[in-house]
N, C-alpha and C positions, 0 to 999 in steps of 0.2 A: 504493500500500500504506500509504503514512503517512495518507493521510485516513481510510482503515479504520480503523487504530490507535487514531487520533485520535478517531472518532466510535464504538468501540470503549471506552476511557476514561471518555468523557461520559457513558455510560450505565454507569459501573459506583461501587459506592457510593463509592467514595473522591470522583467527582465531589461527592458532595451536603457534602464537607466542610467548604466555606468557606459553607452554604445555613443559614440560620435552621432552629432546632429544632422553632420552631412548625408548627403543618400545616392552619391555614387560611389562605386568601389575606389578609384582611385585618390578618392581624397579620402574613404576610412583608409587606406593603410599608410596614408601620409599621417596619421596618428597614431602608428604601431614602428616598432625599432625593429630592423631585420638583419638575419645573420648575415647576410655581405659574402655568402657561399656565390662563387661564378659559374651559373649555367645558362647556354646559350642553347635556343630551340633549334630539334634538327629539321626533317625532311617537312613541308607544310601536307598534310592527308585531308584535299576538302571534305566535308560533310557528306553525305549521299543524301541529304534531304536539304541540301545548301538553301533551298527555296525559302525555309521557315527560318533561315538563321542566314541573315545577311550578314557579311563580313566576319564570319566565324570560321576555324580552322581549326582539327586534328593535327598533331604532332606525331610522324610516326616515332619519333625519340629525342630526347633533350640529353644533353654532355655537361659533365661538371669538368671546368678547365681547371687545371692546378697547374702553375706557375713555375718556372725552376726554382727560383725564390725560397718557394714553399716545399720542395721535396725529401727538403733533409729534414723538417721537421714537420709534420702533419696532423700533432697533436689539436690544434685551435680546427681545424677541417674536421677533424676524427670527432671534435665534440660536439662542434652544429650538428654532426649528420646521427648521432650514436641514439637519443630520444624517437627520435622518428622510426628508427631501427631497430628498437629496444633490443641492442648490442652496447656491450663494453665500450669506453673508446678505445681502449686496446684492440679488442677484434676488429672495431671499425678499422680502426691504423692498421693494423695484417693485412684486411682487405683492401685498402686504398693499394697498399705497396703492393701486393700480387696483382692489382688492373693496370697499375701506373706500368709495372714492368711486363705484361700484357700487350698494352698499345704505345708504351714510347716508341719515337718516331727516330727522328735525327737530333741526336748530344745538345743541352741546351734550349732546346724543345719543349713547348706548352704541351701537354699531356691532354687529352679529351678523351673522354670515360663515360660509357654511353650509362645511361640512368636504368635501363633497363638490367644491368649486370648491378645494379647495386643497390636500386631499391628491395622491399619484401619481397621472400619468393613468389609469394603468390599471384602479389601486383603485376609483376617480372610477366609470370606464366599470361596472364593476362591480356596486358599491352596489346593493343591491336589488331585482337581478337574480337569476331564477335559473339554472343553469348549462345549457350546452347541452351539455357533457359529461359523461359519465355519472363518476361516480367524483372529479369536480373535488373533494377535502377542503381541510380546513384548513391542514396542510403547503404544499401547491400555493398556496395565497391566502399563505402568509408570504411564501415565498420569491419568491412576484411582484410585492410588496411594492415589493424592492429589483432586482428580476432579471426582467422582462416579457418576454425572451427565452424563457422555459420553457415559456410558454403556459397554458392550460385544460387539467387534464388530472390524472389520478391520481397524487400523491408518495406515494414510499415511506417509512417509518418509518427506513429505511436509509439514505435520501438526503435526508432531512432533519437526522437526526442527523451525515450525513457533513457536511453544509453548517454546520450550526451551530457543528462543530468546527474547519471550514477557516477560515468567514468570517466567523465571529464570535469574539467576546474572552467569556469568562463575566463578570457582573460579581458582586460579592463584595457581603455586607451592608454597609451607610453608603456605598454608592457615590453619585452623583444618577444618578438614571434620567432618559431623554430619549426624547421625541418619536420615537417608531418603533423604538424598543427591540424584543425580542421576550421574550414569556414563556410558557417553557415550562409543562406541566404533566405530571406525571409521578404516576404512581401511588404506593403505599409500597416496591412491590419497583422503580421506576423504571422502569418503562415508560412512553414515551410516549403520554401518552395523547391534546392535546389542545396547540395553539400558537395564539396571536394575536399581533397589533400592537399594543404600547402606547403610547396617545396623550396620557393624562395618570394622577392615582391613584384616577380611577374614570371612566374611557373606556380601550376598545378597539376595534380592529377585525379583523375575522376573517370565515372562511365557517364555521357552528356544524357541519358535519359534511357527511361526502359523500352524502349524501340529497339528489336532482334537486329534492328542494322547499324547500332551505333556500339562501338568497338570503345575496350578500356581503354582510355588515351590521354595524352599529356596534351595543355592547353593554357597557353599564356592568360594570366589574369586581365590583359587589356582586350584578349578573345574576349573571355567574359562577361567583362564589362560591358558588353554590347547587350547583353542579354536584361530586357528592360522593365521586364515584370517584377524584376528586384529592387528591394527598396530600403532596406537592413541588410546587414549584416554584423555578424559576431566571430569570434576565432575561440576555440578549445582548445585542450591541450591534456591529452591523455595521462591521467593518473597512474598508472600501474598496468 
């Protein structure tokens, strides 16, 4: 009953108290501090239903650069990414060094490290794919984000809001937002209307909607942005 309550709460307007006044996405994350992780979006994959989404675009893969600079030490990299991963930063750091020495290129050399080797396995498996279950949405790709126990499958508006309230923390304006964050979107009267993964302050990831033709996919936040039925939004951050 307390998770009810709880996801109950979150959707009622007093939640959006501590949320920026503004109502486009890119002026809420000009009121959030961001990790300053470098990744640049790869191949553009238009929509197959492009018609309902003007100026919107799939990524078939987005690269985190790492810098020679940064190679000898990877520790501050290993800690942005290790929460989102819920991995050590130690593991994280094994893993950064095993992809870095994967794809370096020529001595001296910017490193690009395709996101799909490094996000969760399951996301990984995912990516640019599209679903074999019917009704697989958005909700369903958050929460298996962190929770691959859930499986392929239809989330409720109910059980996503319950989860957001059990298992996440809300985070407040000037917080630093991190690496696998989640952000909501919610209408003017707060309805949920739409969740991704946030990767950095213009990458995400997410499934765009439970339509069997839209594929797990990376999707710049100023994609997003376009998307105009939104009118809040808020950022989580996985407890445990």
């Amino acid at each position: 009953m307390r998770f009810l309550i709880a996801a109950l709460l979150l959707c009622s307007p007093a939640a959006f108290s501590r949320t920026p006044t503004c109502t486009t996405l890119a002026e809420v994350l000009e009121e959030y501090e961001h990790p300053g992780l470098k990744f640049v979006p790869g191949d553009v994959l238009p929509y197959r239903n492009a018609d309902v989404r003007p100026g919107r675009a799939a990524l078939a893969d987005a690269y985190l650069v790492i810098e020679p600079g940064e190679m000898p030490t990877l520790t501050s990299i290993a800690e942005a990414l290790a929460a989102g991963l819920r991995l050590s930063v130690e593991a994280v750091e094994g893993k950064l060094r095993g992809l870095i020495a994967r794809h370096a290129g020529a001595p001296a050399a910017a490193v690009a490290i395709p996101l799909t080797q490094l996000i969760p396995d399951w996301a990984a498996r995912q990516t640019g794919r599209q679903p074999r279950c019917r009704d697989a949405n958005c909700w369903n790709a958050t929460l298996n984000w962190y929770d691959p126990s859930i499986g392929e499958r239809y989330t409720s508006e109910r059980e996503i809001n319950a989860a957001l309230a059990r298992d996440y923390r809300l985070l407040a304006p000037g917080s630093k937002l991190q690496f696998g964050d989640v952000v909501a979107m919610r209408s003017e009267e707060g309805e949920l209307r739409h969740t991704v993964v946030y990767l950095d302050d213009n990458l995400a990831w997410h499934k765009p909607s439970l339509n069997m033709d839209d594929p797990w996919t990376f999707e710049t936040l100023a994609s997003l942005a376009k998307i105009k039925s939104h009118a809040r939004y808020t950022f989580h951050r996985r407890l445990r």
